[in-house]
C-alpha positions as CSV (number, residue, x, y, z in Angstrom):
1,X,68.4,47.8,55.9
2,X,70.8,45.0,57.4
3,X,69.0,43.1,59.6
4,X,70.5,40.5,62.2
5,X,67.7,38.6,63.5
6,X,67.8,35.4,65.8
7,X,66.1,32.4,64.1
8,X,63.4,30.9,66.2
9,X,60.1,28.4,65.9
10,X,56.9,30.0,64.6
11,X,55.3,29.2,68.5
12,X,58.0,30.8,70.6
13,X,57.2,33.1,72.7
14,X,59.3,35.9,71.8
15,X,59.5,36.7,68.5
16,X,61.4,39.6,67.4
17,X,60.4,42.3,65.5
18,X,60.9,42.8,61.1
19,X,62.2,45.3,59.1
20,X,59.4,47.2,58.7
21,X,58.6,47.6,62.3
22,X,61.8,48.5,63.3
23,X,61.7,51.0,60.7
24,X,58.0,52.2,61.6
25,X,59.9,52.2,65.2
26,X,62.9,54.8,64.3
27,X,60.4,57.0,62.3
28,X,57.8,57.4,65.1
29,X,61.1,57.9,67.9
30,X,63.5,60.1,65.4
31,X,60.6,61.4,62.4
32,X,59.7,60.8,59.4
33,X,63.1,61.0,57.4
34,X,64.9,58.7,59.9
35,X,67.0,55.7,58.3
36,X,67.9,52.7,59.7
37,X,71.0,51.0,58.1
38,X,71.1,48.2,60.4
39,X,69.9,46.4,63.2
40,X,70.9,43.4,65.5
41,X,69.0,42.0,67.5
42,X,70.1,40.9,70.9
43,X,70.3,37.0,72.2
44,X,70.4,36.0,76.3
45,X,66.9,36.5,76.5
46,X,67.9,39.3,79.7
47,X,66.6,42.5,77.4
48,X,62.6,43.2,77.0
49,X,61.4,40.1,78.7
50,X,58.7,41.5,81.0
């Protein structure tokens, strides 16, 4: 998998999610044979913040 992820400090408070959980993700939403190819995560801070 590609995997765009924003660099941040070990204590901030959002801290996105790896490779294998964003796998673990698309298998539990799409099944068991789902592949994820890539994945970029989103900066702003405006998504997922609650």
């Amino acid at each position: 998998m590609e995997l765009h992820a924003i660099v941040r400090s070990a204590d901030a408070f959002q801290q996105g999610l790896t490779g294998l959980q964003i796998q673990a993700v698309a298998e539990r939403a799409f099944g068991p044979g789902a592949e994820v190819r890539s994945a970029t995560e989103l900066g702003g801070g405006m998504y997922n913040t609650a």
